[in-house]
Every structure is written in structure tokens, then in C-alpha cells.
VOKOLZA-407023 format. One line per 5 residues: their letters; for each residue x, y, z of C-alpha. Coordinates in Angstrom, 2 decimals. Layout:
A = X,Y,Z ~ ...
This chain:
XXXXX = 40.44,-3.69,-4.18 ~ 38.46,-6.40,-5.58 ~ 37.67,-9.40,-3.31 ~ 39.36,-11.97,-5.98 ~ 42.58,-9.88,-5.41
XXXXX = 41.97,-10.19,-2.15 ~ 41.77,-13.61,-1.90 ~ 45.40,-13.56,-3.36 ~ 46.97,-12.03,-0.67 ~ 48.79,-13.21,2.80
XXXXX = 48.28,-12.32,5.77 ~ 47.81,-13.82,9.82 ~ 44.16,-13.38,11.56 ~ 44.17,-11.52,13.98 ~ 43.47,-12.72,17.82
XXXXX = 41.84,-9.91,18.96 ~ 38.63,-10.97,20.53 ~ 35.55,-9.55,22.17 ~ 33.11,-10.94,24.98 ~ 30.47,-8.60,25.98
XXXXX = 27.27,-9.82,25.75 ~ 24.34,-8.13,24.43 ~ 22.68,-5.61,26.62 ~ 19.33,-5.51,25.26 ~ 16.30,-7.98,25.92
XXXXX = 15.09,-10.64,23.68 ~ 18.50,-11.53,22.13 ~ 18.40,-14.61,20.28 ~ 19.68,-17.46,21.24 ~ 23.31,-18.61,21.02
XXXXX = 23.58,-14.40,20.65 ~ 27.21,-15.09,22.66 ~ 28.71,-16.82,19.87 ~ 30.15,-14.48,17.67 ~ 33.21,-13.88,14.70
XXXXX = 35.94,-11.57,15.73 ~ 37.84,-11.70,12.58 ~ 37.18,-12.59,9.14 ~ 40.17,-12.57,6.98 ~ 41.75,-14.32,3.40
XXXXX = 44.23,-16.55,4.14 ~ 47.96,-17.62,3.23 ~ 46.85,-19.18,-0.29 ~ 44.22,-18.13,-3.38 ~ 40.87,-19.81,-1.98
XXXXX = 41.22,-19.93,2.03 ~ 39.74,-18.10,5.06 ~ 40.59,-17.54,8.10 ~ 38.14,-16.81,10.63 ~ 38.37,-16.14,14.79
XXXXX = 35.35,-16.73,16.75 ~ 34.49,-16.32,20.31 ~ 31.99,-17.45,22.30 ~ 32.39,-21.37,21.73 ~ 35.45,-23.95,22.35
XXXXX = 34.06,-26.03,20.32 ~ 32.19,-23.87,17.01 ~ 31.30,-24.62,13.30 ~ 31.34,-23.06,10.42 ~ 28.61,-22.71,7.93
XXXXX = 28.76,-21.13,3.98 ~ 25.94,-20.91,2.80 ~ 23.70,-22.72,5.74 ~ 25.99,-25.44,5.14 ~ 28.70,-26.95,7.21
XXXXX = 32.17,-27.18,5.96 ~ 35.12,-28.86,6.93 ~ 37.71,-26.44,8.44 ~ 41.15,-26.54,10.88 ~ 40.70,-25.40,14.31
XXXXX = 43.18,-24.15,16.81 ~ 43.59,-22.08,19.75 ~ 43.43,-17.99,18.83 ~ 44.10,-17.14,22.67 ~ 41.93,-14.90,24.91
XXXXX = 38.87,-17.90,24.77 ~ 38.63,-17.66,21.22 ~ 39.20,-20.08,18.26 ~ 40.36,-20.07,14.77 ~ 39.19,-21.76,11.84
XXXXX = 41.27,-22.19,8.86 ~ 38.95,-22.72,5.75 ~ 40.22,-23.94,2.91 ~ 38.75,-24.01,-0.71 ~ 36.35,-21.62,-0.20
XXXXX = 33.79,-22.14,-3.15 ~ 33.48,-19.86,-5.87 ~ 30.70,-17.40,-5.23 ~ 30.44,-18.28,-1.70 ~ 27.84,-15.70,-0.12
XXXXX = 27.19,-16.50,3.75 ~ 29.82,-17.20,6.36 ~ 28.08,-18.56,9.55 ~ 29.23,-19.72,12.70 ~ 27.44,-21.72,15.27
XXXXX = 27.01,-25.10,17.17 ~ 24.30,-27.55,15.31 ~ 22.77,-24.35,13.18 ~ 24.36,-20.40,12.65 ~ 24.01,-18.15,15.16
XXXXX = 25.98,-15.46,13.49 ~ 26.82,-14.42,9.65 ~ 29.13,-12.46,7.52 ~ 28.68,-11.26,3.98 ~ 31.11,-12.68,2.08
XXXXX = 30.60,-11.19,-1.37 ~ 29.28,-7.63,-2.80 ~ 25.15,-8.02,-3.20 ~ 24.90,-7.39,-6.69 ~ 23.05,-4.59,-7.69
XXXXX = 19.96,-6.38,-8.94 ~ 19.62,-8.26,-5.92 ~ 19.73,-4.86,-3.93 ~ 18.88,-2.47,-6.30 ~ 17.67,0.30,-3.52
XXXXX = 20.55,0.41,-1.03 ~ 21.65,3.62,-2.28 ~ 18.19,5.43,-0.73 ~ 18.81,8.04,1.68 ~ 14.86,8.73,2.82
XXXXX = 14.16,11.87,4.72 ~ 10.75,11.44,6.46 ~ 8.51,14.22,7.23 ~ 5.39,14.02,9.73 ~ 3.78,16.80,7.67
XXXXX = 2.04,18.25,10.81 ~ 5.36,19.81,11.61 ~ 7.54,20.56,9.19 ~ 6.57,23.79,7.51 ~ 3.18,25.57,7.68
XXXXX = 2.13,26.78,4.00 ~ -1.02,28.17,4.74 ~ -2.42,28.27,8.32 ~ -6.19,28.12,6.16 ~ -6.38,24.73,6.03
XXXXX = -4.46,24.12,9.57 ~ -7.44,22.28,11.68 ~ -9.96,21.15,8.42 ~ -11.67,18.22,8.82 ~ -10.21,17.70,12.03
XXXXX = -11.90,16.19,14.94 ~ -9.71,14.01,17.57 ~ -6.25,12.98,18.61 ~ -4.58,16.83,17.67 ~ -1.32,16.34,18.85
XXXXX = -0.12,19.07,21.68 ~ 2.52,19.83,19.04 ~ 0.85,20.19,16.14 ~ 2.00,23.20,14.03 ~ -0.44,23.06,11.05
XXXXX = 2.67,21.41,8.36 ~ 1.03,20.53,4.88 ~ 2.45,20.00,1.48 ~ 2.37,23.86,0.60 ~ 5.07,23.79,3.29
XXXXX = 7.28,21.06,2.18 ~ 6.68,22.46,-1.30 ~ 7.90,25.48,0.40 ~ 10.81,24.00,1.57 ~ 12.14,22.04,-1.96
XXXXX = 15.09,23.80,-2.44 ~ 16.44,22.38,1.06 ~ 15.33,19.21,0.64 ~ 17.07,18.92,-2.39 ~ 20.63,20.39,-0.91
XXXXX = 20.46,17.79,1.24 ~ 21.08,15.19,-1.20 ~ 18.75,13.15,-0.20 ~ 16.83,10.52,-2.79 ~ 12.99,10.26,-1.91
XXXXX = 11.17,12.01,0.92 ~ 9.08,9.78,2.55 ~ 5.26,11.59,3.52 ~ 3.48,10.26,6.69 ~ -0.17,9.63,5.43
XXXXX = -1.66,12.31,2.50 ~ -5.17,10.96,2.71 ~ -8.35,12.79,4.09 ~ -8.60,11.81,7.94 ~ -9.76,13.44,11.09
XXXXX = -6.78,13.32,13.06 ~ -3.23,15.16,13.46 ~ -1.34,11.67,12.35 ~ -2.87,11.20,9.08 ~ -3.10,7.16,9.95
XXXXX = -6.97,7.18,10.74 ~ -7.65,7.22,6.49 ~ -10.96,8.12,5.45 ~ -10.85,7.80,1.83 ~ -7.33,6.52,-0.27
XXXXX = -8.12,8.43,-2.92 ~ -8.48,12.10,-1.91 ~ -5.35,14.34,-0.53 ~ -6.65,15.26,3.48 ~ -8.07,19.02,4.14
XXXXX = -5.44,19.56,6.72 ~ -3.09,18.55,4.10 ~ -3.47,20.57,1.00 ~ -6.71,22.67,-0.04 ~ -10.23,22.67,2.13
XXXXX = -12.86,21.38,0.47 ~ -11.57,20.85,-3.04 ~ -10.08,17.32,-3.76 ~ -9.09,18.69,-7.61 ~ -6.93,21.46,-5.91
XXXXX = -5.07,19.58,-3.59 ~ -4.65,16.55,-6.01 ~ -3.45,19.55,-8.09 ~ -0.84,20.78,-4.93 ~ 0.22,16.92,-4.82
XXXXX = 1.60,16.65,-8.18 ~ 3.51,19.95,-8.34 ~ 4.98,18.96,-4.87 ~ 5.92,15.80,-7.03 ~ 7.49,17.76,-9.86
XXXXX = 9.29,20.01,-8.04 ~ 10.93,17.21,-5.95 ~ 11.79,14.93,-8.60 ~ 13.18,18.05,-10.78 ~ 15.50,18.08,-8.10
XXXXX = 16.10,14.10,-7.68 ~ 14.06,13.04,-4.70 ~ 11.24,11.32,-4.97 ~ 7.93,10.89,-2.99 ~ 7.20,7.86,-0.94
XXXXX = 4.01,7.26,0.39 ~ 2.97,6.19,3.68 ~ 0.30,3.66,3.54 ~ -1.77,2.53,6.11 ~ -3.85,-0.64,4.80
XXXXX = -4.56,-2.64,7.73 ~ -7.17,-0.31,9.13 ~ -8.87,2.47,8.45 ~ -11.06,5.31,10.04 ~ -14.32,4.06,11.47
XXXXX = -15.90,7.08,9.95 ~ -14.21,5.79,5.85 ~ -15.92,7.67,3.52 ~ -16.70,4.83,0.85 ~ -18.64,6.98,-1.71
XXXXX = -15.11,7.89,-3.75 ~ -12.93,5.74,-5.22 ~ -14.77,2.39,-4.22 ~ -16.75,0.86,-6.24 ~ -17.66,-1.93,-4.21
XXXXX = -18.49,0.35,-1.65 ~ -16.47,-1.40,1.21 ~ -15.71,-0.10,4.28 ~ -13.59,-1.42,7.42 ~ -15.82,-2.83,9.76
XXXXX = -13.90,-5.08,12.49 ~ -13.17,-3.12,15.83 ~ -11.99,-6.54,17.03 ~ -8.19,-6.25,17.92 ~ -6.00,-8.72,15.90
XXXXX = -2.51,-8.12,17.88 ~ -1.15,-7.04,20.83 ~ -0.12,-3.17,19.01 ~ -4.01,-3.06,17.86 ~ -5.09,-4.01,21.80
XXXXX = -3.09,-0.77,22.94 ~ -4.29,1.55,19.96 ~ -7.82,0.48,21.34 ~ -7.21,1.77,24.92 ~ -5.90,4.87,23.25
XXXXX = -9.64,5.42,21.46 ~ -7.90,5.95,18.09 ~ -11.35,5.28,16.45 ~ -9.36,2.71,13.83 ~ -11.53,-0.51,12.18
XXXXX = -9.83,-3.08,10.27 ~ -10.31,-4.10,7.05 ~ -11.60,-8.02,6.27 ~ -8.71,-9.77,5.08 ~ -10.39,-12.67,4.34
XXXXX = -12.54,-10.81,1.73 ~ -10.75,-11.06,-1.65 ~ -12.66,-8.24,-2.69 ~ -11.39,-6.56,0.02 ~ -7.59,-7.45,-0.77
XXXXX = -8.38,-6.49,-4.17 ~ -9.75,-2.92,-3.48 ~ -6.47,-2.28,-1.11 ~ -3.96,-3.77,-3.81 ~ -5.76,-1.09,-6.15
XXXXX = -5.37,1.33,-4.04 ~ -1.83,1.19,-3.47 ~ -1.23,0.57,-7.60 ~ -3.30,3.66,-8.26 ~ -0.72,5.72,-6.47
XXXXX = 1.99,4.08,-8.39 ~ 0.01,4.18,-11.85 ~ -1.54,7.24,-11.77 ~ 0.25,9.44,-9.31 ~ 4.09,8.78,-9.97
XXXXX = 5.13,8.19,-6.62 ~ 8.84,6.63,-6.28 ~ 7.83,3.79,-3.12 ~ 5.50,3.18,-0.20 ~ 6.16,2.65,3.48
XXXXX = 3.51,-0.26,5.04 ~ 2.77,0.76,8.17 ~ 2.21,-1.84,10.65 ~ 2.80,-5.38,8.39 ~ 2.35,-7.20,11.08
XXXXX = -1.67,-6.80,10.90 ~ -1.59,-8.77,7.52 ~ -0.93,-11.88,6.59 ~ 2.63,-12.91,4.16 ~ 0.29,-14.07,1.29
XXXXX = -1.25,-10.39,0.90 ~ 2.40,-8.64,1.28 ~ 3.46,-10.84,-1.15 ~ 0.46,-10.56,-3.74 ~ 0.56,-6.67,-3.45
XXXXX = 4.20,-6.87,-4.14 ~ 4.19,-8.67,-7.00 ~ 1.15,-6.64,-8.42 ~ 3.64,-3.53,-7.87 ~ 6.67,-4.42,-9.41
XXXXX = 4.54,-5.76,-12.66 ~ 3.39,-2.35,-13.08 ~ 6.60,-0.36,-11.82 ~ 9.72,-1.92,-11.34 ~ 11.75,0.73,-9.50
XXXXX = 9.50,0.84,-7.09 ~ 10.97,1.21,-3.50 ~ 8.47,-1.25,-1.18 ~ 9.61,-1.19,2.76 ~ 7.15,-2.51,6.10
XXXXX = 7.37,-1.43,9.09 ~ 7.24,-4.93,11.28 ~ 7.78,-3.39,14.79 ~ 6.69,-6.23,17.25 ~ 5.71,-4.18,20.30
XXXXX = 3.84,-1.15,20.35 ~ 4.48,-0.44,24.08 ~ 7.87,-2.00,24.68 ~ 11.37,-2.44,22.93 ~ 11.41,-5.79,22.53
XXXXX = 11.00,-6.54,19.10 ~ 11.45,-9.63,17.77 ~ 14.57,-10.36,14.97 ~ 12.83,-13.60,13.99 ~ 9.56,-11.86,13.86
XXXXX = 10.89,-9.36,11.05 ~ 12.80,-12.10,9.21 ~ 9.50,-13.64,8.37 ~ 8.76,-10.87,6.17 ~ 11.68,-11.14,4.43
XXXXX = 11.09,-14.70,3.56 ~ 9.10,-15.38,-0.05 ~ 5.78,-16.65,0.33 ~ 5.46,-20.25,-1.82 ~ 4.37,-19.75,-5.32
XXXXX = 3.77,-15.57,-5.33 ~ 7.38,-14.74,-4.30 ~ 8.80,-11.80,-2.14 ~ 7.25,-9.28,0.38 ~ 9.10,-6.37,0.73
XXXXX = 12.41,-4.46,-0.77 ~ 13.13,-3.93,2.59 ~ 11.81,-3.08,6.24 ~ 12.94,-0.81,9.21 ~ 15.72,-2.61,11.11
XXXXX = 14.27,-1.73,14.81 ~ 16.30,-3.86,16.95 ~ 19.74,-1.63,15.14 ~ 18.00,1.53,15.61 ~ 18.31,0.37,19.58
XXXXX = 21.70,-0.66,19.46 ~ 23.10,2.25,17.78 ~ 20.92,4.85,20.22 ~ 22.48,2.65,23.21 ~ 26.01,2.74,22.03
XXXXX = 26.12,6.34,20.71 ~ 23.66,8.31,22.81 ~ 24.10,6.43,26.12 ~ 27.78,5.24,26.00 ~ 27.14,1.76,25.99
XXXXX = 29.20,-1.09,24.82 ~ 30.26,-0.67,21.50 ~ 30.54,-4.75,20.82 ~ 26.75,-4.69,21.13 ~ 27.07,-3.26,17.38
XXXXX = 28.95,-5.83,15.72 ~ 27.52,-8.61,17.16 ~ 23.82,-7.65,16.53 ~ 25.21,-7.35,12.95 ~ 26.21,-10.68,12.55
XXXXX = 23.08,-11.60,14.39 ~ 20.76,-9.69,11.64 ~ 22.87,-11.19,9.35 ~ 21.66,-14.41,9.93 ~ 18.54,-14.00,10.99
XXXXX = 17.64,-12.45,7.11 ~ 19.95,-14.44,5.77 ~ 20.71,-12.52,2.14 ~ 15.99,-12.48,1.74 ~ 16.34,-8.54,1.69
XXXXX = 18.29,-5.60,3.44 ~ 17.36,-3.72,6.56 ~ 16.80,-0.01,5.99 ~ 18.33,1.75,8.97 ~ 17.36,4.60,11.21
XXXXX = 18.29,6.42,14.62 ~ 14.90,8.59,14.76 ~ 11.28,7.79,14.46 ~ 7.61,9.45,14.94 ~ 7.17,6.86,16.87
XXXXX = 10.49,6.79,19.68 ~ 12.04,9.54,21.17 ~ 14.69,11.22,19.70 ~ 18.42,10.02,20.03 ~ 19.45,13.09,20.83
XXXXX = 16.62,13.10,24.02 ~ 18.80,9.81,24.73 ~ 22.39,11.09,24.75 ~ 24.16,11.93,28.11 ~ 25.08,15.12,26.16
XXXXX = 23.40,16.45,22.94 ~ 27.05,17.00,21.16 ~ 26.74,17.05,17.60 ~ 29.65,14.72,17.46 ~ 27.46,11.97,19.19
XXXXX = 24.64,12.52,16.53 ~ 26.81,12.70,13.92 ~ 29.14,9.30,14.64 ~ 25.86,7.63,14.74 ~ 24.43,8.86,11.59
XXXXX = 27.98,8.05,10.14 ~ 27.89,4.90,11.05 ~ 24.43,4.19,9.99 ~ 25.33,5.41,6.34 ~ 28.26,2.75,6.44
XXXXX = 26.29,0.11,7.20 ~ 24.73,-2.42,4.07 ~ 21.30,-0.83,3.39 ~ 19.50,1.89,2.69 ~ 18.72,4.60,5.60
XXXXX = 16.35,7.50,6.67 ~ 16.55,10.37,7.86 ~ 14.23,11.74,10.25 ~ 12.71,15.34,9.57 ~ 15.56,17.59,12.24
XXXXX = 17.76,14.93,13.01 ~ 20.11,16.67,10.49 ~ 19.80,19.93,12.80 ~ 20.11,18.49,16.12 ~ 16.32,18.38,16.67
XXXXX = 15.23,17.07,20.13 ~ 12.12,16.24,21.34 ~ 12.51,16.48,25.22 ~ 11.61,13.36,26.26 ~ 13.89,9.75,26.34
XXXXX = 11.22,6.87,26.74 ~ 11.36,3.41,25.90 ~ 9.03,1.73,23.42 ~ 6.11,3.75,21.29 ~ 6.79,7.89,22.52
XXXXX = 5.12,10.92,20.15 ~ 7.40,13.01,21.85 ~ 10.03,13.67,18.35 ~ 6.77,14.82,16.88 ~ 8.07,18.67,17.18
XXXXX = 8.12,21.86,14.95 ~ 11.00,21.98,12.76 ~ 13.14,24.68,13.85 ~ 13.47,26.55,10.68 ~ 14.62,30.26,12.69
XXXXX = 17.36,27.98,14.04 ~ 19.19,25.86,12.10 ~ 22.69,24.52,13.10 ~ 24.01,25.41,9.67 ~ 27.57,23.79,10.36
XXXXX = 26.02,20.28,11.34 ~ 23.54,20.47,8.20 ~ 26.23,20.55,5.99 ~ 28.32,17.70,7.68 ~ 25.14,15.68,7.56
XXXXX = 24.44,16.68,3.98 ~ 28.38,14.94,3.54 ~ 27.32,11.90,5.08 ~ 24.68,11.35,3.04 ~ 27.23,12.13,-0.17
XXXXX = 29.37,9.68,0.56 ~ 26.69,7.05,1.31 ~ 25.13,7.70,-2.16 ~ 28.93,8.05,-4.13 ~ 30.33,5.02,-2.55
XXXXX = 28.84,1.88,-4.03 ~ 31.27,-0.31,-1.55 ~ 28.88,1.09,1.45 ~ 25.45,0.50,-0.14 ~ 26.51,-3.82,-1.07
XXXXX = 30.04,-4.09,-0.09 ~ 31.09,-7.41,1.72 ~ 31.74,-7.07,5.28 ~ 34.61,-8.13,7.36 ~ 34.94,-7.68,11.29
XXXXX = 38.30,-6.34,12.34 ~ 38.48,-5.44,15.62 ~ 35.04,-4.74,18.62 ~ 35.96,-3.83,21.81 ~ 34.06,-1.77,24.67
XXXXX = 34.64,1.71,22.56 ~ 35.73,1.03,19.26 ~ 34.89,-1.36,16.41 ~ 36.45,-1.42,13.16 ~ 35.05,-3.06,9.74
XXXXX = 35.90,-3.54,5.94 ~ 33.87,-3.33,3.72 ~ 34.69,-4.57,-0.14 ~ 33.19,-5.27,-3.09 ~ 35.08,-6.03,-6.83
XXXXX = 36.61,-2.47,-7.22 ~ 37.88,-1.15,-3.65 ~ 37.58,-1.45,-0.36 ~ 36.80,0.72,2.41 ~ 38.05,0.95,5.95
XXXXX = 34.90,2.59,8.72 ~ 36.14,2.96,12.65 ~ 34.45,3.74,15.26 ~ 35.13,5.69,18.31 ~ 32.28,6.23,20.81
XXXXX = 35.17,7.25,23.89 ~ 35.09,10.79,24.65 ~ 38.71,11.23,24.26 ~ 40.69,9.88,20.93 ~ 42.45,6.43,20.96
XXXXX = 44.79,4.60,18.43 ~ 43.88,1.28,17.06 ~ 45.70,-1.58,15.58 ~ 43.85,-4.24,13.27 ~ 45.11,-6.52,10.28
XXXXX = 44.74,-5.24,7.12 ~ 42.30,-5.68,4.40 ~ 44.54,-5.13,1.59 ~ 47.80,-4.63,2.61 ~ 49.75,-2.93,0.44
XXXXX = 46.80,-0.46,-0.09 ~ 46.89,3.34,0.19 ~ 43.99,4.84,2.34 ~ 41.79,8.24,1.47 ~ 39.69,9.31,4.18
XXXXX = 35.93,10.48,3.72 ~ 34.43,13.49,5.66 ~ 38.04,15.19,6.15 ~ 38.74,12.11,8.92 ~ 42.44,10.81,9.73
XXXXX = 44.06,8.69,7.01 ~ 45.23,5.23,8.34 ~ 48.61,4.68,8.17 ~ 50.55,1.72,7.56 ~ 52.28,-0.01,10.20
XXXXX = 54.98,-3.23,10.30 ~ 55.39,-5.28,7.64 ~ 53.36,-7.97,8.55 ~ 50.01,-5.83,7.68 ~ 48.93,-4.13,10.47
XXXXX = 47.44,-0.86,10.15 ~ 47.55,2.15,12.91 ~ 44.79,4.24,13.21 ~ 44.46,7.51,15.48 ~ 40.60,7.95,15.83
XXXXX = 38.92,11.42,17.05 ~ 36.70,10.84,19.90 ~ 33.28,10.40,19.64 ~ 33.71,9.36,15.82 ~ 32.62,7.26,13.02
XXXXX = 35.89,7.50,10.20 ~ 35.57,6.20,6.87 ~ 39.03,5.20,4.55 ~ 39.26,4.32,0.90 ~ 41.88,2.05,-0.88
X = 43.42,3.91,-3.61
């Protein structure tokens, strides 16, 4: 149901309100000041919003404050009648003398998100699928994981055919390129595929391996993304190929608090001059090379927070002159020994940069990936989800959208989190994650189950584990693989607006619409089922559910809805 229509339509907000706090460090501030509902009101043109958290709140559209009717909702909350919304309106804050919190109020459109249909499955090829124990320790010499199981792209050529029944669009590589370690991030030369990787000793054969991996991937719709590290390289860099100005890095000096740690580790990394321009040239070349020459579908910046905005920026645009559909995401985590990354941090790099323009298409949303392993692994207060929303909300305020996750190479495992290792916990929180207005990935096993053995906080190698290929849980594959269907059929997940229903300890309920339909997703992260009531969306509607989950039924007349959720669930509706 499109969001003019719904504009058109009657109904009361509800009052239901939520006050848990956030549980995690380094909220921001003003973090208790949240919406509880967001609803169209009585008349073509109004809103009507409850908020919590303040007596006294305003209410922003688009970073601007507008004139609204306030009255008591009950429970410590308030509502705000809004009337003549403007046409086009796209941000709905709330906050006392700036927003705190934000709402979507409109469908991106797909230009301005063109990539939030990606579903990215990322392989650490040292343990996906061994293709030819030959080349399993070449060129090898430090930091060989304890796990290492000799992966390489004649095993994830090995493996097409599954990656492609998964429905996945891109797979994203950890680093190619010749190096001397397990990782792959220690880069010795861009330009040359690594031993360990591909063929010993001959660069033309595993260049060779590279593009038939490619082929065969995109003959069956995924693409490859390429992990790119570009703030440092190996102190042994081989400049001989592929440089002409025969630069090397050179700095061992430590930049940030992430490089300070990587140091005590001896990782044997040097950074790369930034101030050189030759230097930022060679790099930008590097990375359009790949793109030019090579085909590949996006690139993954590892650690963005080592370079400045202006070089993000200039590669960017150099990029998407020469291939548009690129898909260009950072990784900005803030902490390399802690959780405590910064929202405000990552915004930064969502921001454009004065007279070059944007940074990134997107970058992996840490502080959600904690949330959502809190809440679903660890039973923890399910409010935490729709508040950090909001929060995220405002913090990027419409620059770019988060691409999600629940695994990483670099955290433990959710499932190494969970107080059981039920698929249904794994599986509500991948739901949920493919609901949510982004793209996501997909770690290597997470569609299996895959566990790593260890639950620690901050930077943790321990998901870095063969993929169990003798033992595969078939039944949870295939309700993964469904997931990731509907997240790449349903265009009102990828840019839909979204509108907060209901958040309390174990459930949360959203809408999410866009100019065609509108889309129900509940949560239930209780261990036994539980029925909610909420105000509808489009009353009047008729509901389909997704992934063979309950149908919402229609309650009163007044436009409540009833819905019976299964526990431990994420549940997805459709308006027919």
C-alpha cells in the first residue's frame, strides 16, 4: 500500500511505550529519548507520533523543527500531532534543542540506494574449501593461523554451484594478493593473485584461475568483491610489478589506536605515505585496475579509518567514473580491542567531502551487529533494537545505508554467543537482519550453524574455522537460502519507509512501506510464543506471510491487528 494512500487513512496512535535503556557502552547522548509510534493521522497530510523519554520533546523533518500539538500518551510518554506534513518529507526526528532519534519517512529511491538489494557472502579463503593442498603453505612465512585449512580459489571455484543456490548476489574474497601470511592483509604486490591462493610460482596461471572463478560466479549471478587493504602494506612489498614509480610503504609509525595493537601483535605491516600524491595516485590505480581490467562487481576497504575523507572520497569518485555499478563499502570499526565503536565516528564517512563528493556506498554497521548478537544470542532486551535504529538513523542521517551483519573474521561467532546454539536463535536474527533497510552479509557457515568455540568481546580470530562441508545442516541451509529470497524479491525491505509499532522487553514490531505495499516484520526473541496487539499500517489490508510464518489477523474495528508469534522468531507479512 502506497504511503500517499496511506496518508489517507484514519486511525488513533497507539500509547504503547517502551523505556529500557540501552545496554551497551558508548551510547550517544540523549540515546533515552526515543519514538514509540509513528503513525498517519485522522486527515490527508498529518502524523501522529508517540515519544518517550522526554516531557517536554520536539520534533524535527528534515533537521528542522516544526510546529506540532502535544498531549499526554500515558505511561511517561507524549504525543505529537503533526499537521501538514510537507510533500516529500524524508526525516522524522525527535529531540530537545537537536534530534536524537529518526524515522524514515519515505521509500529511498532506488538511485539514491541503488545496492540495498546485496546479499554478500564472505569467504576467508583459508577455510572454505581446499582445491589443491599444492599450493597450501607457498610463500608463507608468519602469522599461520592454528586453523588454517589451506582454502584457495580452486576451492571456492569448487564450490560455485552452492554458492549460487544460495541466492546470494556477490561473494565477497578476503585479500587475493601475494602475501606471507594466512590473512591475506599483509599485501606484497596488488597486482599478482598470492601463491597460497591460486598457482605457485606462476602469476599468468593464477590470474588465469581468478577470472574463471569470475565467470563461473557471475554465470550464476554473484559477483566478486574484493577485499582491499590500502592503508598498509607488507614491510617486505615487492615493488618491481605493477609500480612504476617503484613505491613502497615505508612508515612503521602507528597512526591509530587499531595500528598501536597490530604493532604489539608483530604483524610486520608499514603504511603507505598519504601525504604523497604519487602515492594516492598509485593506490587509486590500483583499486581501478581491478575494476577496469579484472571485472570485479565492488571492494570492501578494510580499515578506513587509517585514511583521511579526502582520499575515500577521490578514490570514489575515480570508481564510479569508470564503473558505475560498482558496490564501494569501508569497514570504519573504531576499536580494534574493544566494542566500543563509535556511531559518530562511522557517520563521518558517510558525510561528502566539500567539492569531490561521497565516500562510500555503504559501510559495516558494527554497533547493530552488537545489538542484534545481544538481543538474539544472549536474550537481552529487545528495545535495545529499535532504539539503536532510530539512533543510526540519525546519526547517518539519509548520507548512505549501513550494510548489516551478525558474523565477522574478526568477532566471534553469534552462535559462540547464544545461551543455546538453536537454529531458531540464528535464524530470527538473520531474519531480522534481512528486514532491516540495507544491504547484508553473510558470513562463510553462518548459513550452517558454524561456530567457532569461543564468545569474546572486541577483535577474536576465533570464527576463522574450516567450513564443515561433511556436515551440513541441510534443513537450516535451505531456510537461510529463503531469507535471503525474500530479502532480494521484496523491494519494500531493501528502501521501504519505516514505522515503529510496538518494542517491548521481547518483542518489537515494525512497518515497513514504500509506494506499492507494505510489509508487517515481528519479532519474538521469548522462548515460548506470545500474541501481540499494535495499530495498523493499513487497515483494511489483507496480510501474506513470508517464510511459511503466521498470517496476522485482523482485530476490532478500530485497526488493531492480533498477531500470534512463534517463539524465538523474526515473522514477515505482506499487504495484499
Amino acid at each position: 500500500m502506497a504511503w500517499e494512500h496511506i496518508m489517507r487513512l484514519s486511525r488513533t496512535a497507539s500509547t504503547t511505550a517502551f523505556v529500557a535503556g540501552f545496554l551497551l557502552a558508548g551510547a550517544p547522548a540523549g540515546a533515552e529519548e526515543r519514538f514509540v509510534t509513528v503513525l498517519p493521522g485522522e486527515s490527508p497530510g498529518t502524523l501522529v507520533v508517540t515519544v518517550t523519554g522526554n516531557k517536554s520533546p520536539s520534533v524535527w523533518i528534515d533537521g528542522e523543527a516544526t510546529p506540532a500539538r502535544f498531549e499526554s500518551a500515558g505511561n511517561g510518554a507524549v504525543r505529537a500531532v503533526i499537521s501538514d506534513l510537507p510533500s516529500g518529507s524524508s526525516l522524522l526526528g525527535t529531540g530537545s534543542g537537536k534530534p536524537v532519534a529518526a524515522i524514515p519517512l519515505r521509500a529511498a529511491r532506488p538511485e539514491e540506494a541503488p545496492f540495498n538489494d546485496r546479499v554478500v557472502y564472505h569467504i576467508m579463503l583459508g577455510y572454505f574449501a581446499n582445491g589443491t593442498p599444492a599450493n597450501d603453505r607457498a610463500g608463507m612465512r608468519r602469522w599461520i593461523h592454528r586453523r588454517y585449512a589451506g582454502g584457495d580459489l580452486q576451492g571456492v571455484l569448487s564450490k560455485a554451484d552452492y554458492l549460487g543456490s544460495l541466492g546470494i548476489t556477490d561473494v565477497w574474497l578476503s585479500p587475493v594478493f601475494q602475501s606471507e601470511t594466512s590473512h591475506g592483509y599483509d599485501v606484497q604486490n596488488y597486482y599478482r593473485i598470492g601463491d597460497s591462493r591460486a598457482v605457485p610460482g606462476d602469476p599468468d596461471a593464477s590470474l588465469n584461475l581468478f577470472r574463471e572463478l569470475a565467470r563461473t560466479l557471475g554465470d550464476a549471478g554473484v559477483g566478486i568483491i574484493l577485499d582491499l587493504p590500502l592503508d598498509y602494506g607488507a614491510g617486505t612489498y615487492d615493488r618491481r610489478a605493477g609500480d612504476p614509480n617503484r613505491l613502497k610503504p615505508r612508515s612503521t609509525k602507528a597512526r591509530q589506536e587499531a595500528e598501536k595493537v597490530w604493532e604489539s601483535w608483530g604483524t610486520g605491516f608499514k603504511y603507505w605515505n598519504m601525504r604523497d600524491e604519487d602515492t594516492r595516485e598509485f593506490l587509486r590505480e590500483v583499486a581501478l585496475h581491478w575494476a577496469r581490467e579484472e571485472g570485479v562487481s565492488g571492494f570492501r576497504m578494510d580499515y578506513v579509518r587509517g585514511v583521511d575523507h579526502a582520499f575515500w572520497a577521490e578514490i570514489y569518485r575515480e570508481l564510479k567514473a569508470e564503473r558505475p555499478d560498482l558496490f564501494v563499502f569501508g569497514e570504519a570499526w573504531q576499536d580494534a580491542h574493544g566494542p566500543g565503536t563509535n556511531m559518530g565516528d562511522i557517520a563521518k564517512y558517510y558525510e561528502p567531502v566539500d567539492d569531490i563528493g561521497p565516500q562510500f556506498d555503504s559501510l559495516i554497521e558494527f554497533p547493530m551487529k552488537i545489538v542484534m548478537t545481544d538481543v538474539f544470542a544472549r536474550d537481552g532486551d529487545a528495545r535495545q533494537l529499535e532504539r539503536w535504529l532510530q539512533s543510526t538513523e540519525q546519526a547517518y542521517r539519509g548520507h548512505g545505508h549501513p550494510i548489516y551483519f551478525i558474523d565477522s573474521h574478526d568477532m566471534s561467532r553469534f552462535s559462540d554467543w547464544a545461551v543455546d546454539r538453536s537454529d531458531e536463535r540464528l535464524l530470527a536474527a538473520v531474519t531480522f537482519m534481512a528486514t532491516l533497510r540495507g544491504p547484508m552479509i553473510l558470513f562463510y557457515g553462518t548459513e550452517t550453524g558454524l561456530a567457532g568455540g569461543k564468545a569474546a568481546a572486541g577483535f577474536d580470530d576465533s570464527g576463522r574455522i574450516p567450513m564443515p562441508w561433511d556436515a551440513l545442516n541441510e534443513d537450516l541451509i535451505q531456510r537461510m537460502t529463503a531469507v535471503i529470497n525474500m530479502k532480494r524479491d521484496l523491494p519494500v525491505l531493501q528502501r521501504g519507509a519505516r514505522w515503529p509499532l510496538l518494542a517491548d522487553a521481547n518483542a518489537v514490531v515494525m512497518a515497513r512501506a514504500n509506494d506499492t505495499t507494505t510489509a508487517l516484520v515481528a519479532v519474538n526473541t521469548s522462548t515460548e510464543s506470545r500474541t501481540v496487539e499494535f495499530q495498523s499500517p493499513a487497515p483494511g489490508a489483507l496480510w501474506a506471510a513470508r517464510l511459511d510464518g503466521p498470517v496476522p489477523v485482523s482485530g476490532t474495528d478500530n485497526g488493531m491487528l492480533s498477531w500470534t508469534l512463534p517463539a524465538l522468531a523474526t515473522v514477515v507479512a505482506v499487504a495484499q
